[in-house]
C-alpha positions as CSV (number, residue, x, y, z in Angstrom):
1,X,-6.3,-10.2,-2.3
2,X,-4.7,-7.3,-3.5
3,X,-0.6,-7.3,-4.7
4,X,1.6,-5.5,-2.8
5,X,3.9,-4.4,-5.8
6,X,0.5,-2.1,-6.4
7,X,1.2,0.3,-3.9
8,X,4.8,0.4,-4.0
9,X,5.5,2.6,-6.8
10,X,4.0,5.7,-4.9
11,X,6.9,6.0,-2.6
12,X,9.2,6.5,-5.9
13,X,7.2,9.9,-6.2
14,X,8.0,11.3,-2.5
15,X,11.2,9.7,-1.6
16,X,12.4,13.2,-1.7
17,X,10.2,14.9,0.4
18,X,12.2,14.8,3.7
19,X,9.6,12.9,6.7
20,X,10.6,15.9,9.1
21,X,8.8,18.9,10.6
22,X,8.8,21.8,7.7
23,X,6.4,24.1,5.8
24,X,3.6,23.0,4.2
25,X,5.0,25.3,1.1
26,X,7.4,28.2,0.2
27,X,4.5,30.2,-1.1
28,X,0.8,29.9,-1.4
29,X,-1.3,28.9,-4.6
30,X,-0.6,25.8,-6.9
31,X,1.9,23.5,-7.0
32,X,1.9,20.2,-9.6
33,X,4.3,17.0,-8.6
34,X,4.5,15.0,-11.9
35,X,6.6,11.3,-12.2
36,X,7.3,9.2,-15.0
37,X,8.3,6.1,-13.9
38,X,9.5,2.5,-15.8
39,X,10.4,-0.4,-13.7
40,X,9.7,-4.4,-13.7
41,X,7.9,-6.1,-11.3
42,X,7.2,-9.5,-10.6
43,X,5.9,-13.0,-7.9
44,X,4.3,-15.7,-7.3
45,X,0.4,-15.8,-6.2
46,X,-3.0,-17.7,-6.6
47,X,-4.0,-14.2,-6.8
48,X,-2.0,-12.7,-9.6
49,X,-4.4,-12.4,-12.8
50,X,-2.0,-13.2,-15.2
51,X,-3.1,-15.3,-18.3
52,X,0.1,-17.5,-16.9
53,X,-1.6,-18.2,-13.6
54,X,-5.3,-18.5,-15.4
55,X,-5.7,-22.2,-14.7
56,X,-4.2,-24.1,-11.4
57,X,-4.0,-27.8,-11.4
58,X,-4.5,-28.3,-7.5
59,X,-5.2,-26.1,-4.8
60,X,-1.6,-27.4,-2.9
61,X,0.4,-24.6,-4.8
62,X,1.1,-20.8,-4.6
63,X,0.3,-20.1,-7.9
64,X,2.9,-19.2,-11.2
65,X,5.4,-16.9,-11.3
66,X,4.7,-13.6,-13.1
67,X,6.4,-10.6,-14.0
68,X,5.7,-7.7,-16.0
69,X,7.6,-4.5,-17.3
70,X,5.8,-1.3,-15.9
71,X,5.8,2.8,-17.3
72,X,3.5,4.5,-14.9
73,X,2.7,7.9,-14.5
74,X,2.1,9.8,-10.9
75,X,1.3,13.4,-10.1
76,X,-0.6,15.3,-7.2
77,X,-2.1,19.3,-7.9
78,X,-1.7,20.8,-4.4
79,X,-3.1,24.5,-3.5
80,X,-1.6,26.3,-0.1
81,X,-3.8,29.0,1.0
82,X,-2.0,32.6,1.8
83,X,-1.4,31.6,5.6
84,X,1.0,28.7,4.8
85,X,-0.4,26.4,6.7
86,X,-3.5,24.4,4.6
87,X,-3.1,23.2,1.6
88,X,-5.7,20.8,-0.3
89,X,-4.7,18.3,-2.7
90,X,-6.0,15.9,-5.7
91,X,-3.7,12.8,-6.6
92,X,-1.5,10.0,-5.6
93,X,-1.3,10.8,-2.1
94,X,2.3,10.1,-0.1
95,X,0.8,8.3,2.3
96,X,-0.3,4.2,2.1
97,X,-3.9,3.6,3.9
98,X,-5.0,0.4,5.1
99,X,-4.9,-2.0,2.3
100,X,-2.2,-2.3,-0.3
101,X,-3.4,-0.2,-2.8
102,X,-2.4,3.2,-4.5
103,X,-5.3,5.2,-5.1
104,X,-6.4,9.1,-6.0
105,X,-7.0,11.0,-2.9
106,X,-9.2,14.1,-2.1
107,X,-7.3,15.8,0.9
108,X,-6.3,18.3,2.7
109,X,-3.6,19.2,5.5
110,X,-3.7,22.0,8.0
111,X,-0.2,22.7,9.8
112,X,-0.1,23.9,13.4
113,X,1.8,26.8,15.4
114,X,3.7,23.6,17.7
115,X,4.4,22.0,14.2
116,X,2.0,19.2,14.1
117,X,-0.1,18.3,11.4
118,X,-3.5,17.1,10.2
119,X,-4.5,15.3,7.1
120,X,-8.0,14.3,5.9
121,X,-8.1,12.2,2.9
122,X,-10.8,10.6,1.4
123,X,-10.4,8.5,-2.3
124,X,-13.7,7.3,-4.2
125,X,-14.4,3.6,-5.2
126,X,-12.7,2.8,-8.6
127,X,-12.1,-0.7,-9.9
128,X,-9.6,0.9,-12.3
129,X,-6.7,-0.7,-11.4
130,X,-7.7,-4.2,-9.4
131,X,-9.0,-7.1,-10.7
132,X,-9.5,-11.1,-9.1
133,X,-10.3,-14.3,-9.6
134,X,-14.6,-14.2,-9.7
135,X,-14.1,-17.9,-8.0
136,X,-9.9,-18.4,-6.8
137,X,-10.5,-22.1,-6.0
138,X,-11.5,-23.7,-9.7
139,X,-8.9,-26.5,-10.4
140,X,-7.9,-27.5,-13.9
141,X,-10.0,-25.0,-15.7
142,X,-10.0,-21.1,-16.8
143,X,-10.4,-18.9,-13.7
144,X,-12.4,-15.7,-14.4
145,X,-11.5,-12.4,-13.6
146,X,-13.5,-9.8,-12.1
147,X,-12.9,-6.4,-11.2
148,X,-11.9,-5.2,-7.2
149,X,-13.9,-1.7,-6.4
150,X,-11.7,-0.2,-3.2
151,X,-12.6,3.2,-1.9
152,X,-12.2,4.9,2.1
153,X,-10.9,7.4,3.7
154,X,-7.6,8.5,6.2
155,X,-6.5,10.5,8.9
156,X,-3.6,11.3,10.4
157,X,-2.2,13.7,13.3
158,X,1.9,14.0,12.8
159,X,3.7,15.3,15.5
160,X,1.3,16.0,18.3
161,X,1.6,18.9,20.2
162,X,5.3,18.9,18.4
163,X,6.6,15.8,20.2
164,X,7.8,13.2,17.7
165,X,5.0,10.6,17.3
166,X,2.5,10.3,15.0
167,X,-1.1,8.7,14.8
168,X,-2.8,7.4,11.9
169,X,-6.2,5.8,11.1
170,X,-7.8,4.3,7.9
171,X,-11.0,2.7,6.6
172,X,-11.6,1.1,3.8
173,X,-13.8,-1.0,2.0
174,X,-13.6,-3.4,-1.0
175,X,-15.8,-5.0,-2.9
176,X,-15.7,-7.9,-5.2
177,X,-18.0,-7.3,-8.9
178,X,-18.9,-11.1,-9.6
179,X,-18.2,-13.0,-6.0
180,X,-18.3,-17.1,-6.9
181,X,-15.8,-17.7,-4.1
182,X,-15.9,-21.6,-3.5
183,X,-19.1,-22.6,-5.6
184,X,-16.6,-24.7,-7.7
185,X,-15.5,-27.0,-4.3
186,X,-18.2,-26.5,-2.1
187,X,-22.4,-27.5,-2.4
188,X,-23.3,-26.1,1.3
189,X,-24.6,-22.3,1.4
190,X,-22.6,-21.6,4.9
191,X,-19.3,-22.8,3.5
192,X,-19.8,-20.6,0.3
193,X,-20.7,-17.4,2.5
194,X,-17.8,-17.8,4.6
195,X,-15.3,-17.3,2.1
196,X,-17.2,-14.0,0.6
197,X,-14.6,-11.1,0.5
198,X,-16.4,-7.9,0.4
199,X,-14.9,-6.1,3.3
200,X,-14.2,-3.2,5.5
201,X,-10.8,-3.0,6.7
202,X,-9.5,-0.6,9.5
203,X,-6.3,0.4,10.7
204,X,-4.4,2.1,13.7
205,X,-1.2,2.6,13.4
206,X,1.4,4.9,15.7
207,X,5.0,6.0,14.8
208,X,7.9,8.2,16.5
209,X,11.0,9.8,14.9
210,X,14.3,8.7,16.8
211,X,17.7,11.2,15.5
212,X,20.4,9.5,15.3
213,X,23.0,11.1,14.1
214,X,23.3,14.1,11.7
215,X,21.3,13.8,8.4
216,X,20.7,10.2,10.3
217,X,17.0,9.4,11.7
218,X,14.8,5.8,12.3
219,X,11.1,5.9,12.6
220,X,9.6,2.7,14.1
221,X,5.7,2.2,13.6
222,X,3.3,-0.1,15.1
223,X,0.2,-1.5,13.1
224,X,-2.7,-2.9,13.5
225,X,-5.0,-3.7,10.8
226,X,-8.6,-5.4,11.3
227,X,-10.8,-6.7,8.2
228,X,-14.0,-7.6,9.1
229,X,-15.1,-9.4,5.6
230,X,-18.4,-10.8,4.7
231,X,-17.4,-14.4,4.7
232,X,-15.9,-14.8,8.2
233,X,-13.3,-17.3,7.2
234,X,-11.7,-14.0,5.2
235,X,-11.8,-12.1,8.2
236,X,-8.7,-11.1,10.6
237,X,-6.6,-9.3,13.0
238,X,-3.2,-8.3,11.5
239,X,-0.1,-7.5,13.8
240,X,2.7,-5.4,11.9
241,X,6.2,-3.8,13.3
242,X,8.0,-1.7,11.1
243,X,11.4,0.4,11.2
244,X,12.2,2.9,8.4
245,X,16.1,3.8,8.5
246,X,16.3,7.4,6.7
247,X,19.4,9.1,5.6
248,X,19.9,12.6,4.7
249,X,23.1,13.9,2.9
250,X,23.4,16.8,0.7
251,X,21.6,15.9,-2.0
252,X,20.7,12.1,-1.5
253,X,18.2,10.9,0.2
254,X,17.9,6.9,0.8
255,X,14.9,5.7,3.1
256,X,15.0,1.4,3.5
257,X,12.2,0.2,5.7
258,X,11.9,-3.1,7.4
259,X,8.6,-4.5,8.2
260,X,7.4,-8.2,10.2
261,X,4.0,-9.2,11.1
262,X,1.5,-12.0,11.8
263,X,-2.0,-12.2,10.4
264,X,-4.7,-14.5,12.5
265,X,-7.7,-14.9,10.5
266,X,-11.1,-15.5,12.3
267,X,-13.0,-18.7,11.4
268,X,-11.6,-22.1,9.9
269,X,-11.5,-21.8,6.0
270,X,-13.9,-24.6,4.7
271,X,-12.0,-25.0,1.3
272,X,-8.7,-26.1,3.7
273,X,-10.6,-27.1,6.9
274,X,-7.9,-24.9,8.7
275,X,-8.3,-22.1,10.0
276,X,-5.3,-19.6,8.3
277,X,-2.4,-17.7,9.7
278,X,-0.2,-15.7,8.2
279,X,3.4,-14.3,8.9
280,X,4.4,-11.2,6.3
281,X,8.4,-9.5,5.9
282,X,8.2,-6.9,3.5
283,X,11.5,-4.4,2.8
284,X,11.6,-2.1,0.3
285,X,14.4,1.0,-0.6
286,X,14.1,4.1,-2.3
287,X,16.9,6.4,-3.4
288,X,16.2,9.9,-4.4
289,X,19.0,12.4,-6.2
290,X,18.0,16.2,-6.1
291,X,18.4,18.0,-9.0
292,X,20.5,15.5,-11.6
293,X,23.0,17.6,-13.9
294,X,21.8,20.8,-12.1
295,X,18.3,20.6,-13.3
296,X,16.1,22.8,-11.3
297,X,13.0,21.1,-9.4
298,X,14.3,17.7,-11.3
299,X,14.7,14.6,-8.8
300,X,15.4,11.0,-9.8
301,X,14.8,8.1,-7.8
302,X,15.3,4.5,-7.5
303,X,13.5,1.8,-5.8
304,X,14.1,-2.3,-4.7
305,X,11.1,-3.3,-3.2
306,X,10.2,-7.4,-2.1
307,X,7.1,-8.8,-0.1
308,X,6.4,-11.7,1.1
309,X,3.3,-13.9,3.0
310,X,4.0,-17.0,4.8
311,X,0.6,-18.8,5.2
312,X,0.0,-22.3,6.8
313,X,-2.3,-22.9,4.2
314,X,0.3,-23.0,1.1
315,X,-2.5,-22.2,-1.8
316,X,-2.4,-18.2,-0.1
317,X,1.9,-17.9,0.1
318,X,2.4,-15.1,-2.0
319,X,5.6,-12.9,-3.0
320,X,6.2,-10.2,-5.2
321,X,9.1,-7.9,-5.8
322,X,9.4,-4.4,-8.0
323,X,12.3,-2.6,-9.5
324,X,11.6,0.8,-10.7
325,X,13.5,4.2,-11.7
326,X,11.8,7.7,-12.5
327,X,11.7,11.4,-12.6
328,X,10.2,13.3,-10.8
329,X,9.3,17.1,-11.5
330,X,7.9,19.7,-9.1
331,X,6.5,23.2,-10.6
């Protein structure tokens, strides 16, 4: 399982970058978006690879709480060709695919004459950033890490034919280095293969842009994410409704999204004999100022951002939270 604080810190990078129909770029050739970013982030999960949370004393717990201070750096290298309407670009994309993960994207957008847009996007498999437990369910003893290899590819068609909804699909896989999921419960080969968690995950999602008001705007999404893993017991349909409140004025720029779902996994989990459900909430803010004391292509932004999962299996609850201000630069 991967933390959700991972993938929040990319929105502190494009909170100013207004989610409305407008060029690709001023002018053609290279652009560079660079952020430097310090913030603290924090939860409680089985999951979390803390030394804190190396050994659990009974599988009836959601883990210790961790938290951690965090100075990350972000940037994307973008290249508009003469026409104004394709660009290509190499780095932290603006866009979340279908698991919680940030990742470096190979992409490229083409902009249409009604205004709609198409991205492509693919990002290698690195296990640079995400590591697990080789074996989540040992009781009373170290739990080993292992490293999480995550790599796929996205697509997604914004404004068709200029009306104001959006579609968006993603695959990816992940894979786990050293999978010992179970062997430290469980003697019978079936049970142990149903909780492997190599997996392909896909996910649909559609969206629409509703103006409210001047410098006012909600976008409400649908998602639906399906994870076919290896072990069955790790597989599921995911159920997600989302509303993004976006506000526009002058120089600031606040976007606070709102998000529910339910997650129905497929087969009964042999460690639990129950078969696990989920319900998720997540919200998450991001404040962006344009040009701070007059400094050209400056921004600075601020974000609040809080997760949670709900499981009726309490060894998977999980929640995690980030606090996090940066700069961002544009040349």
């Amino acid at each position: 399982m991967l933390k959700v604080t991972k993938c929040l810190p990319i929105v502190m990078m494009v909170a100013s970058h207004a989610l409305l129909a407008e060029p690709l770029s001023k002018e053609a050739g290279w652009g560079v978006t660079l952020s430097v970013n310090v913030g603290y982030s924090g939860g409680t999960s089985q999951f979390d690879t803390d030394d804190d949370n190396q050994i659990t004393d009974n599988l009836t717990n959601s883990g210790q709480f961790s938290g951690s201070s965090l100075t990350y750096p972000l940037g994307t290298v973008l290249y508009t060709l003469d026409n104004l309407n394709t660009q290509f670009f190499l780095g932290n994309s603006r866009d979340q695919v279908a698991i919680a993960q940030f990742q470096y994207e190979l992409g490229l957008r083409h902009q249409f004459s009604d205004d709609s847009k198409l991205t492509f996007a693919f990002f290698p498999k690195l296990s640079f950033f995400n590591e697990t437990w080789s074996d989540p369910f040992v009781e009373a003893s170290n739990r080993d890490t292992t490293d999480v290899s995550v790599g796929g590819a996205r697509i997604a068609v914004e404004r068709i034919l200029g009306s104001p909804f959006t579609f968006k699909y993603a695959v990816a896989s992940s894979s786990i280095d050293d999978e010992e999921s179970g062997q430290s419960q469980l003697m019978d080969e079936q049970e142990i293969a149903a909780l492997q968690r190599d997996s392909l995950y896909q996910k649909f999602e559609v969206e629409t842009l509703l103006p409210i008001d001047s410098g006012l705007l909600l976008k409400p999404s649908l998602q639906y994410t399906h994870r076919n893993a290896e072990g069955d017991a790790n597989s599921f349909n995911q159920y997600v409704a989302q509303v993004a409140v976006m506000l526009f004025r002058d120089r600031h720029t606040l976007i606070t999204t709102l998000g529910v779902g339910k997650r129905f996994h497929q087969q009964e989990n042999p460690i639990f004999d129950t078969t696990q459900k989920v319900d998720t909430v997540s919200i998450f803010s991001v404040y962006s100022y344009q040009r701070p004391f007059n400094w050209k292509s400056w921004d600075w932004t601020v974000m609040l951002g809080y997760s949670r999962e709900d499981a009726n299996i309490e060894f998977y609850d999980n929640d995690s939270f980030i606090v996090s201000t940066g700069m961002v630069y544009q040349f």
